[in-house]
Backbone as a printed PyTorch tensor [residue, N CA C, xyz], in Angstrom:
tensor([[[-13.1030, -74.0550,  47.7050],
         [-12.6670, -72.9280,  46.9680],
         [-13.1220, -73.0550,  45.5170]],

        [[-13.3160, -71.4050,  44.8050],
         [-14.2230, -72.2800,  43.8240],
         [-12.4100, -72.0050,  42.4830]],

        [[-12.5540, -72.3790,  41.7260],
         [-11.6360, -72.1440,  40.3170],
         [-11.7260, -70.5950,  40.2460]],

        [[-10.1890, -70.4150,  39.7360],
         [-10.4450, -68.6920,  39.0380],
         [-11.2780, -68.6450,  37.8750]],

        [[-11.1870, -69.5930,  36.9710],
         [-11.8060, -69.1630,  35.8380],
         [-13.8480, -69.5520,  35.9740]],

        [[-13.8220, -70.2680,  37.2900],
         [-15.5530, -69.5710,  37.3720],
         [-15.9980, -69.2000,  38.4350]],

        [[-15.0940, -68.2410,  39.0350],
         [-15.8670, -67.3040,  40.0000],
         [-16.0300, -66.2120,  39.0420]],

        [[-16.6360, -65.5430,  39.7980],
         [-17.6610, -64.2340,  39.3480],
         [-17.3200, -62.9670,  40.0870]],

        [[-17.5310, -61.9570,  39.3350],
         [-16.8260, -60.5990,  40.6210],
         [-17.3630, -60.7010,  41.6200]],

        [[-17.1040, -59.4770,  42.3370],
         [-17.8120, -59.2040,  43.4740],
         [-18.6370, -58.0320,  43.1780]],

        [[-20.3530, -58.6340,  43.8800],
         [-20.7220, -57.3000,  43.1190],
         [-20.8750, -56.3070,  44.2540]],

        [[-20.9160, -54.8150,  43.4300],
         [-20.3250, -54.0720,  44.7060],
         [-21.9080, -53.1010,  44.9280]],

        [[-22.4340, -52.8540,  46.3980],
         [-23.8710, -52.2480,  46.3780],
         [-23.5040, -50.8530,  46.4870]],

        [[-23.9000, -49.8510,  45.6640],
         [-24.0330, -48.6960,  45.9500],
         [-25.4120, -48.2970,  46.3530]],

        [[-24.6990, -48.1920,  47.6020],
         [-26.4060, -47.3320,  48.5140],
         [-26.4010, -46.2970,  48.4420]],

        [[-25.2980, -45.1090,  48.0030],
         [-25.5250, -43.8020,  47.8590],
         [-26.8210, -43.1590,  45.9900]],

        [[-26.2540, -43.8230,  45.5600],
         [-26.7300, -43.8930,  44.4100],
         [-28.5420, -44.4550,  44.3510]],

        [[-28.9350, -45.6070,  43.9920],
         [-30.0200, -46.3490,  44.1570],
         [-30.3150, -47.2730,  45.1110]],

        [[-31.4120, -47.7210,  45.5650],
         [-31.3820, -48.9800,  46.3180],
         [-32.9870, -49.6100,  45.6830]],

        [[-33.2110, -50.9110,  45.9270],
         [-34.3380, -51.4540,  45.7170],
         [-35.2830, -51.5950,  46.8020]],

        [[-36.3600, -50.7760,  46.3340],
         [-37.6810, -50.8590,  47.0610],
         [-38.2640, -52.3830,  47.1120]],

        [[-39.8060, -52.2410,  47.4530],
         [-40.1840, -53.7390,  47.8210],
         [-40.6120, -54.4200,  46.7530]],

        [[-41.0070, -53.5600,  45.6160],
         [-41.4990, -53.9670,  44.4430],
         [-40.0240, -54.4730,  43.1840]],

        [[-39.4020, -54.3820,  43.8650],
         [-38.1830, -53.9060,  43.1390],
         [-37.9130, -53.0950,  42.0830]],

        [[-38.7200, -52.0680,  42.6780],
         [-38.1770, -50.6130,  41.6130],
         [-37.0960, -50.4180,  42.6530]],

        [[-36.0560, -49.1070,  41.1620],
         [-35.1720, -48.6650,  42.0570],
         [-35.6350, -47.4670,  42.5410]],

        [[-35.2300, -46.8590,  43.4660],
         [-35.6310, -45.8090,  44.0120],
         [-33.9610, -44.7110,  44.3340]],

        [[-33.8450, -43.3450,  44.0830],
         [-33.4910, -42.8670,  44.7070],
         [-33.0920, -42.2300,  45.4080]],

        [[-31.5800, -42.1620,  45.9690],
         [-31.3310, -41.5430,  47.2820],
         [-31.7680, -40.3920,  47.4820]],

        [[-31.7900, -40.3520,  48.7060],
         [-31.4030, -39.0360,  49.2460],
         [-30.1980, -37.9530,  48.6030]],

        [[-29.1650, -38.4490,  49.5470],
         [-27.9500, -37.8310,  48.4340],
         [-28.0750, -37.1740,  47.1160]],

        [[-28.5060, -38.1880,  46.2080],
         [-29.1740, -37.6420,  44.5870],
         [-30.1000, -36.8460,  44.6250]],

        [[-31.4240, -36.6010,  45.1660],
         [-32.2320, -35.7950,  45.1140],
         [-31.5170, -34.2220,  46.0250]],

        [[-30.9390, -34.2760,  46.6940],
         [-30.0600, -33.1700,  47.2560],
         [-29.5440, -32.7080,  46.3010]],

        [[-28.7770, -33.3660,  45.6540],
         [-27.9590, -32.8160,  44.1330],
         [-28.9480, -32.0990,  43.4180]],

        [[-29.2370, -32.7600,  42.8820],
         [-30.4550, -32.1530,  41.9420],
         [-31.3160, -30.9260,  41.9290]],

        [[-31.8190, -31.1280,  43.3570],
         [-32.5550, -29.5040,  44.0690],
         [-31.9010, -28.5110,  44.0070]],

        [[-30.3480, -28.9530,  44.7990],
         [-29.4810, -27.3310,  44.8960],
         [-29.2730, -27.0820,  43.7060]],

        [[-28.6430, -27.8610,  42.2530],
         [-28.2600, -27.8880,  41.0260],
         [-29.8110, -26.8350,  40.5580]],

        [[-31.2460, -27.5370,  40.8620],
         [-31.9980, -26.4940,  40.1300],
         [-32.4900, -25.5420,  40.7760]],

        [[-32.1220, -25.0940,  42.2810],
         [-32.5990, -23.9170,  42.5510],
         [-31.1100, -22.7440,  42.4490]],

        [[-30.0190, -23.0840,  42.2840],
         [-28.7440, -22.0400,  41.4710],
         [-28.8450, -21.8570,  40.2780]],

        [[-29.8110, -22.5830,  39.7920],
         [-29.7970, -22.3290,  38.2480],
         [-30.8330, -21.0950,  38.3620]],

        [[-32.1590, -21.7110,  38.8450],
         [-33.3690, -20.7470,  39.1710],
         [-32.9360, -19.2210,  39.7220]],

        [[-32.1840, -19.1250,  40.6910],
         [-31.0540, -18.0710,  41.2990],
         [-30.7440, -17.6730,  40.1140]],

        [[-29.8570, -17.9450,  39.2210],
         [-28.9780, -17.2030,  38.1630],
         [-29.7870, -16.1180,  37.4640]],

        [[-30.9010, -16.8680,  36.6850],
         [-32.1250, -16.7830,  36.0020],
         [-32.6610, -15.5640,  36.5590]],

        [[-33.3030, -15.8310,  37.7160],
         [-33.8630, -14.7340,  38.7860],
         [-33.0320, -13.3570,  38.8130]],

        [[-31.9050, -13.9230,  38.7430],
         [-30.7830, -12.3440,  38.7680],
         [-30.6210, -11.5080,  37.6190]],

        [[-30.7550, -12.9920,  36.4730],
         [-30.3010, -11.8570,  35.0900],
         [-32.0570, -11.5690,  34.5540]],

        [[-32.5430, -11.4790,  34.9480],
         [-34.1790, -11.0670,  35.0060],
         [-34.1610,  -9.7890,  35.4010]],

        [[-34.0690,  -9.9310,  36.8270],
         [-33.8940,  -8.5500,  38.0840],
         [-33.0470,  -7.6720,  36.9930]],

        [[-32.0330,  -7.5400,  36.4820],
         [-31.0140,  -6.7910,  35.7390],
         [-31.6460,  -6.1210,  34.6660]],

        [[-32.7220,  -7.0410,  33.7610],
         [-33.1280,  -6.0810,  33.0370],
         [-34.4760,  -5.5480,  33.5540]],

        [[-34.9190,  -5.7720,  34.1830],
         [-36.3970,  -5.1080,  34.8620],
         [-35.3800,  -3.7910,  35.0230]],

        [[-34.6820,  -3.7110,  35.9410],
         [-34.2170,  -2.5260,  35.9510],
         [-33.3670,  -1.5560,  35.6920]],

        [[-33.3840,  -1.9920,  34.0260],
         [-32.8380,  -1.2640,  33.1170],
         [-31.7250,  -1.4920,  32.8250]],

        [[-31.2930,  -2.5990,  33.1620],
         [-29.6690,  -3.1120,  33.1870],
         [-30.1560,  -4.1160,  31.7340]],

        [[-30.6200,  -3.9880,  30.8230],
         [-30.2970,  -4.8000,  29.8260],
         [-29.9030,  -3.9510,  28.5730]],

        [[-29.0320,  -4.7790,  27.9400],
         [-28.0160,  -4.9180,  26.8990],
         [-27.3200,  -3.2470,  27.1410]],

        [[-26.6240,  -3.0210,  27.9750],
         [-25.7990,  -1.8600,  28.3220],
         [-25.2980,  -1.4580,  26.9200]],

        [[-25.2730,  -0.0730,  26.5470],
         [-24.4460,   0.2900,  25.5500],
         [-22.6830,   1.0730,  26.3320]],

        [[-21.6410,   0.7260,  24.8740],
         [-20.6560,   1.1110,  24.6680],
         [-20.4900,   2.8990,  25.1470]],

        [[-21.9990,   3.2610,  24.2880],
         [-21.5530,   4.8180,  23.9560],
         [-22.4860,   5.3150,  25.5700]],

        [[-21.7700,   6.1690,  26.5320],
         [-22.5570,   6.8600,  27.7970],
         [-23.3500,   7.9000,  27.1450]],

        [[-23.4110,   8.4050,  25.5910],
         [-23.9250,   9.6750,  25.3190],
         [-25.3860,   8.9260,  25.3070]],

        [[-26.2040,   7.7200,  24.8310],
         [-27.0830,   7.5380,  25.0470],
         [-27.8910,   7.4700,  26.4010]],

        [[-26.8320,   7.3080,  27.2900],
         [-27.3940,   7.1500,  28.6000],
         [-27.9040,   8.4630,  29.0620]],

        [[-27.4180,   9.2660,  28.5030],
         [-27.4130,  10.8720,  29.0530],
         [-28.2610,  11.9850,  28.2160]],

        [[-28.6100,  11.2390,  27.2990],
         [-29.7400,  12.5040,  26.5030],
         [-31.2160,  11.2960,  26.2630]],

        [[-31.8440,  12.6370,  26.3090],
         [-33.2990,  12.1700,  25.6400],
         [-34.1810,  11.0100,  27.0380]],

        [[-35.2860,  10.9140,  26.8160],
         [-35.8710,  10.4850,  27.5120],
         [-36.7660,   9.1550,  27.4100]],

        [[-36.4600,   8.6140,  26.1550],
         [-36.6450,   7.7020,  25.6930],
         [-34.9010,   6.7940,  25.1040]],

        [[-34.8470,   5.8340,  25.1720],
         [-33.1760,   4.8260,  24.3370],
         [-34.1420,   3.5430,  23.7720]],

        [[-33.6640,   3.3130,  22.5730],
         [-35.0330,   1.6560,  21.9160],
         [-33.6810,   1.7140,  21.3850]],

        [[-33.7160,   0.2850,  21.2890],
         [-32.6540,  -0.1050,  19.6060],
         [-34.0050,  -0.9960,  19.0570]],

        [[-33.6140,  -0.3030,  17.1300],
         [-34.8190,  -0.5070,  16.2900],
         [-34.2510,  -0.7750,  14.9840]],

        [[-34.8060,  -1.3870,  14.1290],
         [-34.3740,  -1.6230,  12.7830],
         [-35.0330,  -0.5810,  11.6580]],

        [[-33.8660,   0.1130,  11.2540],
         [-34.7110,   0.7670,  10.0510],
         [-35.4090,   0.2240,   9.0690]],

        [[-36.7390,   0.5170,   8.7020],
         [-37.5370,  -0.7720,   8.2770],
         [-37.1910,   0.1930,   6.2380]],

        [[-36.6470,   1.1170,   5.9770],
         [-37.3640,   1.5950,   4.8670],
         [-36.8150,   3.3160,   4.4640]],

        [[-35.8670,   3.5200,   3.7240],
         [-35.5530,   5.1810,   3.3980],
         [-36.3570,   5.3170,   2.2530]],

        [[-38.0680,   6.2350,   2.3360],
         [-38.6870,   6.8000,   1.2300],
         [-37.6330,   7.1000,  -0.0070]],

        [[-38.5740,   7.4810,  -1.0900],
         [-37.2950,   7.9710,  -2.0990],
         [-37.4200,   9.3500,  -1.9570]],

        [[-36.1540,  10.3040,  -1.9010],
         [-36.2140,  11.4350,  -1.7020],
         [-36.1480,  12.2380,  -0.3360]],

        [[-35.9970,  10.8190,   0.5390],
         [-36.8040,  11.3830,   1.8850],
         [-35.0580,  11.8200,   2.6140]],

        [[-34.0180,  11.2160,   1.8160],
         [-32.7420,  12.2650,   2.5020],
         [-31.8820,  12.4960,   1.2920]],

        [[-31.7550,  13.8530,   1.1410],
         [-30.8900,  14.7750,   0.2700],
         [-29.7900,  15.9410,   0.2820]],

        [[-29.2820,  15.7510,  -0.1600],
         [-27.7670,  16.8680,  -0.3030],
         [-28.0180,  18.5200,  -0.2580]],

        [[-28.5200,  19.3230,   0.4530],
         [-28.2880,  20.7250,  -0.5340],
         [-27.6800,  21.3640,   0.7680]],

        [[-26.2310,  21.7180,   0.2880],
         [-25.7070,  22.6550,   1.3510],
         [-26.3550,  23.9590,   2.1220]],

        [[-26.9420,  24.9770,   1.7660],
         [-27.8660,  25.5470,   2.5290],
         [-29.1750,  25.2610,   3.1220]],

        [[-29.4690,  24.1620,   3.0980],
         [-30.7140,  23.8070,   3.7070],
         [-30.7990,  22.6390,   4.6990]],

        [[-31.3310,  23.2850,   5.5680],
         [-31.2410,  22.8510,   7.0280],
         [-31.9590,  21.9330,   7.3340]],

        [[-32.4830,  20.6200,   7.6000],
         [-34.3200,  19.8600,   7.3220],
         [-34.1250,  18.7870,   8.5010]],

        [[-34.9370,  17.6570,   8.8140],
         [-35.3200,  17.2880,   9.5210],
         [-36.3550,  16.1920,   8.4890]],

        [[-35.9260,  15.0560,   8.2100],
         [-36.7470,  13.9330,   7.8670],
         [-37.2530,  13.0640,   8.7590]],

        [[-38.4030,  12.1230,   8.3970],
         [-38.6870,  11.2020,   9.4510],
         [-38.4710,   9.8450,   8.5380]],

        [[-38.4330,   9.1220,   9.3400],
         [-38.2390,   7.4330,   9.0430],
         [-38.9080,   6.5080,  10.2070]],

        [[-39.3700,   5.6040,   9.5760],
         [-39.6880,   4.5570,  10.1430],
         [-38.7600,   3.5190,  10.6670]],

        [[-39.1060,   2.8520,  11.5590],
         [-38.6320,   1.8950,  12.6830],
         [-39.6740,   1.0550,  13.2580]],

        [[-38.2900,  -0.3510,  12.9040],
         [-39.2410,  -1.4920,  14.4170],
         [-38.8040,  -1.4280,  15.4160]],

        [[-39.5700,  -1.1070,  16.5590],
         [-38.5620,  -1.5340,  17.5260],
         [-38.1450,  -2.9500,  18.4430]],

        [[-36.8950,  -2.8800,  18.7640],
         [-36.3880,  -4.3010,  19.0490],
         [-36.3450,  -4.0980,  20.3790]],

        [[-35.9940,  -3.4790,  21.0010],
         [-35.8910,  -3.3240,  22.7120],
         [-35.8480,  -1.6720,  23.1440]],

        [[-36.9140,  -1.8460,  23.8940],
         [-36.6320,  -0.3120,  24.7820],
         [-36.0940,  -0.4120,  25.9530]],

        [[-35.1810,   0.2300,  26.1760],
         [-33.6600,   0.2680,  27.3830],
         [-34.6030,   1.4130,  28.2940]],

        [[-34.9250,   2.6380,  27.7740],
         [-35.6870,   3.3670,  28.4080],
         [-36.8190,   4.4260,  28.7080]],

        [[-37.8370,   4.6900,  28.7760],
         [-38.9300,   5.3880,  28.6990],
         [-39.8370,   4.5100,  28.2400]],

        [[-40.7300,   5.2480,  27.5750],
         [-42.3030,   4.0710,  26.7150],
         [-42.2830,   4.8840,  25.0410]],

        [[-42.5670,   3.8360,  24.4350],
         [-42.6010,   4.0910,  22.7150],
         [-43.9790,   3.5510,  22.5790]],

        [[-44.8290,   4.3690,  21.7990],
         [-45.8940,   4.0700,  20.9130],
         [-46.0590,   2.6480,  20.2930]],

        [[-46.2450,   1.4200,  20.4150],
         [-46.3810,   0.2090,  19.3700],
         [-45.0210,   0.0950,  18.9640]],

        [[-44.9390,  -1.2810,  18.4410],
         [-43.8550,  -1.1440,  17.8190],
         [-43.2190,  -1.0780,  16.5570]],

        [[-43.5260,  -0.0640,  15.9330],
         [-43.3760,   0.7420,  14.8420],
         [-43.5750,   1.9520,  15.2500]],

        [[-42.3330,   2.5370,  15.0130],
         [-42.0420,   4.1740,  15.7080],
         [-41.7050,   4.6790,  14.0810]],

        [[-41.9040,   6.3200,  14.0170],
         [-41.9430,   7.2440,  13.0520],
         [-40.5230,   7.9270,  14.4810]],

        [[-39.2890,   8.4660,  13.4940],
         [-38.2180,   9.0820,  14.2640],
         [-37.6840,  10.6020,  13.4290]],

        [[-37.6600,  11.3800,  14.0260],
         [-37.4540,  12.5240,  13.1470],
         [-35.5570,  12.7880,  13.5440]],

        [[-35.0520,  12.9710,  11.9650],
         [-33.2430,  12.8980,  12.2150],
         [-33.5760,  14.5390,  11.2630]],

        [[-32.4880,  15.4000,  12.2770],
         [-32.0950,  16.3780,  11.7670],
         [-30.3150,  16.3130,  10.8620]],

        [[-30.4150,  16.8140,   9.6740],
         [-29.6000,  16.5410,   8.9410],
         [-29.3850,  15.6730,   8.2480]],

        [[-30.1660,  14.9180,   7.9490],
         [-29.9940,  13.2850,   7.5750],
         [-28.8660,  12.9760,   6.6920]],

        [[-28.4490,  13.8600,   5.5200],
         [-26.9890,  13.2140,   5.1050],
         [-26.2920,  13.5490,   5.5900]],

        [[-25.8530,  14.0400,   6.5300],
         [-24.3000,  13.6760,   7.1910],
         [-24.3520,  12.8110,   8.5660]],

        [[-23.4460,  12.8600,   8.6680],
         [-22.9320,  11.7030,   9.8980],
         [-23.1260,  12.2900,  10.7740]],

        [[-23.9030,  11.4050,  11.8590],
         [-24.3520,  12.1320,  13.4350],
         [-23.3560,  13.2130,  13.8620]],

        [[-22.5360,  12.7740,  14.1370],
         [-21.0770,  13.5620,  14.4250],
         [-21.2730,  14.7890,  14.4570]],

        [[-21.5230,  14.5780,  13.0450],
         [-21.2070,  16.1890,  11.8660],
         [-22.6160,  17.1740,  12.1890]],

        [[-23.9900,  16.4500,  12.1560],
         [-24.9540,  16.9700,  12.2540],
         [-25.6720,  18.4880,  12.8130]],

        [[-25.3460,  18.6890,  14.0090],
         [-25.5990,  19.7040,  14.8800],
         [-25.1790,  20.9100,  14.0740]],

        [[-25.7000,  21.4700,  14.7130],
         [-25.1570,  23.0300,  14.3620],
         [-25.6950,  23.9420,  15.1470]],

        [[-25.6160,  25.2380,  15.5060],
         [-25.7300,  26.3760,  16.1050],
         [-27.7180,  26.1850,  16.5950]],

        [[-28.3060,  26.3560,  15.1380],
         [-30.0940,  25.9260,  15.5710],
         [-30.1700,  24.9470,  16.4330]],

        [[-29.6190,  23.3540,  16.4300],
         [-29.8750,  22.3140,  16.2720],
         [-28.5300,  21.7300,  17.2040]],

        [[-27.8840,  21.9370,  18.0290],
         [-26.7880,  21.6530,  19.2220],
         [-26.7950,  20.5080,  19.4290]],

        [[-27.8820,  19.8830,  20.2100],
         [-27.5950,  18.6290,  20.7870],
         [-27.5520,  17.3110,  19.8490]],

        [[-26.8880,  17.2580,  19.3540],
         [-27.6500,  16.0150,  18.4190],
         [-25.8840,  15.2490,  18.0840]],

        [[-25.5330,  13.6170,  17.8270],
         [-24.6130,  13.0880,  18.2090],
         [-24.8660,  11.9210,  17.5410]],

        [[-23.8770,  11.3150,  17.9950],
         [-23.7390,   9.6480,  17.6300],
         [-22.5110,   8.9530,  16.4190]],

        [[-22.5440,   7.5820,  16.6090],
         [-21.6190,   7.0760,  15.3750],
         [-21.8190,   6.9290,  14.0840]],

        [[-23.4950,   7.0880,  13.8680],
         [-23.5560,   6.5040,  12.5320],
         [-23.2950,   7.4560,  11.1830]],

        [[-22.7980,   6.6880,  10.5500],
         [-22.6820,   7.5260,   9.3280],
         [-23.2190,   7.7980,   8.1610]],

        [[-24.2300,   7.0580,   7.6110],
         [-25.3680,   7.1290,   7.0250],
         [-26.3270,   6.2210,   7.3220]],

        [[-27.6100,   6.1050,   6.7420],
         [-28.6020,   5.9530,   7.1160],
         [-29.0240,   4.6800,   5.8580]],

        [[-28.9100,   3.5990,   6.1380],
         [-29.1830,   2.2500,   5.4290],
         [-30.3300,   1.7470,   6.2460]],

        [[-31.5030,   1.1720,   4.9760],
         [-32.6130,   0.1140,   5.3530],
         [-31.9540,  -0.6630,   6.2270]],

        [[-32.5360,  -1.4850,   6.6700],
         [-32.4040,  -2.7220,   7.1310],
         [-31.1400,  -2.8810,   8.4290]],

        [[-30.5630,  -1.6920,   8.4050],
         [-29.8300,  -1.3910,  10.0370],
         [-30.2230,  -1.3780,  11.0270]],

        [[-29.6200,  -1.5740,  12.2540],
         [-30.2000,  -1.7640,  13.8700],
         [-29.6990,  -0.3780,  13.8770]],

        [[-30.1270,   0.4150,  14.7280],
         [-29.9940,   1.9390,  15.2990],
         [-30.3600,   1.4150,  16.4500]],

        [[-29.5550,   1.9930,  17.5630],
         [-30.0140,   2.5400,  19.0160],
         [-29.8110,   3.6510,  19.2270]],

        [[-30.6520,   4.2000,  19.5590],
         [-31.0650,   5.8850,  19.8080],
         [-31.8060,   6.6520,  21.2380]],

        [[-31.2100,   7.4970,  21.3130],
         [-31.8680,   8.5160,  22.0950],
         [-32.8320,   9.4220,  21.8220]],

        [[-33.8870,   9.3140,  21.9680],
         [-34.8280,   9.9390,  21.7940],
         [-35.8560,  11.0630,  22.6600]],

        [[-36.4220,  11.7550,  22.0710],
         [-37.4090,  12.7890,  22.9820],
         [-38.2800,  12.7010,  22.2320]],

        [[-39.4780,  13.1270,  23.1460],
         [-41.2120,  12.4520,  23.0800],
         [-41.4260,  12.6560,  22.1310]],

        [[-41.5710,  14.2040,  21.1540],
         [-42.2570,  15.0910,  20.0670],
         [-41.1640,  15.7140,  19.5210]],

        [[-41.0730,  15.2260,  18.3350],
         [-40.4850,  15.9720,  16.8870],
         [-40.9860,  17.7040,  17.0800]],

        [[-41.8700,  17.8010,  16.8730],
         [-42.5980,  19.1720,  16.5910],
         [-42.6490,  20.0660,  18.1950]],

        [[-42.6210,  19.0090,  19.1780],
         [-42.4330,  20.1050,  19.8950],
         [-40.8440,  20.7890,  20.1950]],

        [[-39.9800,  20.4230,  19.6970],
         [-38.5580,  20.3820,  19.6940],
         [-37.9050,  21.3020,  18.2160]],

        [[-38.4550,  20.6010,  17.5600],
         [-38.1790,  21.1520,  16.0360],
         [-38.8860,  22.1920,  14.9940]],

        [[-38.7420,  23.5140,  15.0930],
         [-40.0220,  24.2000,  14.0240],
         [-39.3760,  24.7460,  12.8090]],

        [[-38.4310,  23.6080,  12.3330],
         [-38.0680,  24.2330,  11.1390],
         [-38.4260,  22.9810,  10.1590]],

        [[-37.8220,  22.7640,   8.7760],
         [-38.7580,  22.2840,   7.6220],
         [-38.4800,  20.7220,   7.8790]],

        [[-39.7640,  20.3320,   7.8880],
         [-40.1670,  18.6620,   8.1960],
         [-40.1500,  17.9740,   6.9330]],

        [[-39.6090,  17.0250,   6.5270],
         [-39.6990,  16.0380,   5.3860],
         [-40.5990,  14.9890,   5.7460]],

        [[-41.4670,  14.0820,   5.8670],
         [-42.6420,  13.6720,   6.3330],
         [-43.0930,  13.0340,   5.2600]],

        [[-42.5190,  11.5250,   4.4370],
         [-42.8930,  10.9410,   3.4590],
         [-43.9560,   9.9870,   3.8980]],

        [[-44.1340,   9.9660,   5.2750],
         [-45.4410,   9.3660,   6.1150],
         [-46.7050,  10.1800,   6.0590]],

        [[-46.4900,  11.2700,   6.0270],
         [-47.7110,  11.8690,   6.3080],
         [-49.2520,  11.5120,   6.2420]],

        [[-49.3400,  10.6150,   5.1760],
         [-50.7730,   9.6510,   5.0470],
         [-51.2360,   8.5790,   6.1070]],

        [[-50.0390,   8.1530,   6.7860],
         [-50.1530,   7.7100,   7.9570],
         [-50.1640,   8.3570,   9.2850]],

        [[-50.7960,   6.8050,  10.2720],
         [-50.7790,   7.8630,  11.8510],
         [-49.5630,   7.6960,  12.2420]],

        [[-48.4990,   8.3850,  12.4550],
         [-47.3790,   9.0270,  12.7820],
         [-47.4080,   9.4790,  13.8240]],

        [[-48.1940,   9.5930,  14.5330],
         [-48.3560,  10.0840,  16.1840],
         [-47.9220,   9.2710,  17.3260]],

        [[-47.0950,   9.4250,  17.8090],
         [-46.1660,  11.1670,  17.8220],
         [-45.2020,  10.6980,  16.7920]],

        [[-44.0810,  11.5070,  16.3020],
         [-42.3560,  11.4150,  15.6640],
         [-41.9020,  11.8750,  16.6400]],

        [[-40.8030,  10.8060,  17.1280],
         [-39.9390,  11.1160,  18.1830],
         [-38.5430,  11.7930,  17.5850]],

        [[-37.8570,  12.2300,  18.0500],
         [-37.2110,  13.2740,  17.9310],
         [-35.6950,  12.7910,  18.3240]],

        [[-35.1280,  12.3290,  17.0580],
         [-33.6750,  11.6830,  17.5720],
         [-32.3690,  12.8470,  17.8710]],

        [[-31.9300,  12.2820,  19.1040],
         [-30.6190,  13.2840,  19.4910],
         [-29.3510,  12.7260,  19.6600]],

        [[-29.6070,  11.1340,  19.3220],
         [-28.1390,  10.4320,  19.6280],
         [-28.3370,   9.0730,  18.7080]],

        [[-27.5940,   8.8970,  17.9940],
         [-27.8540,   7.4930,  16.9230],
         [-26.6600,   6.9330,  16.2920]],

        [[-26.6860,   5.7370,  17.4530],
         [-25.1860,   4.6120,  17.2080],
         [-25.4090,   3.6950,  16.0270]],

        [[-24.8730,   3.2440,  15.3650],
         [-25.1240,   2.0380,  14.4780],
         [-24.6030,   0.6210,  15.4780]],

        [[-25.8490,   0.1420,  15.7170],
         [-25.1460,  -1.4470,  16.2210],
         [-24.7530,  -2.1970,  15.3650]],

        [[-23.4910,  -2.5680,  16.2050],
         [-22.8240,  -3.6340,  15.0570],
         [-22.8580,  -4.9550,  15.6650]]])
């Protein structure tokens, strides 16, 4: 019998885990490589699904259904820039400015590059407020119009084919083709 104080544990073999090949590398299991596969093909699965979701139009869902339902184009875009002059106050006058945009994601239809020209009827007041009797469909949360904001919007193809009353157009030296024609404009927050 040997003494307690110099025996040695017992050492214990885990064969599920590793075992030693002939070289004495470890090698291993089965078991472990099972893990591992299913672990990366549910991951691959997940991936695959939230892919599938936005291919078909299931990405970044908005709050507001009014975007879902007008216009034939939806991008969320950053206002890159308000010209000077390009939105103003005068109670009898009715107008339609354009502004520039990057765009960050199109939810639906096709946009020109990404830098879009967007034509907003009414530009100082709040979507809300905007519409009127000429000009009906037109909506949304935002309440004024700041550089450097995310907008997601509803849009239609042509400004001009939609709109024939007075254009503000501080682009005009540029190609601007087409100005899409905003009818719904949330402020993302």
């Amino acid at each position: 019998m040997i003494p307690a104080d110099q025996a040695k544990p017992a050492r214990v073999q885990r064969n599920w885990s590793t075992s030693i090949g002939k070289g004495g590398e470890k090698l291993v299991s089965l078991r472990t490589t099972r893990t591992v596969v299913a672990s990366l093909l549910a991951a691959l699965g997940l991936l695959g699904a939230a892919c599938a979701g936005r291919r078909e139009g299931g990405s970044s869902p908005s709050s507001d259904p009014e975007l879902a339902r007008r216009g034939n184009i939806e991008v969320t875009a950053r206002l890159l820039e308000i010209p000077e002059k390009a939105i103003f106050q005068r109670p009898l006058y009715n107008y339609a400015t354009v502004l520039k945009y990057q765009v960050l994601e199109v939810h639906r239809g096709n946009v020109k590059g990404q830098t879009i020209y967007v034509g907003h009827y009414n530009p100082s007041k709040p979507r809300a407020e905007a519409a009127d009797p000429r000009v009906p469909d037109l909506g949304g949360n935002l309440k004024s119009f700041r550089a450097g904001e995310v907008h997601r919007m509803a849009l239609e193809g042509s400004m001009v084919d939609r709109f024939t009353g007075g254009i503000l157009n501080k682009y005009a030296g540029e190609d601007t083709d087409p100005i899409y024609w905003a009818v719904w404009t949330d402020l993302v927050r």
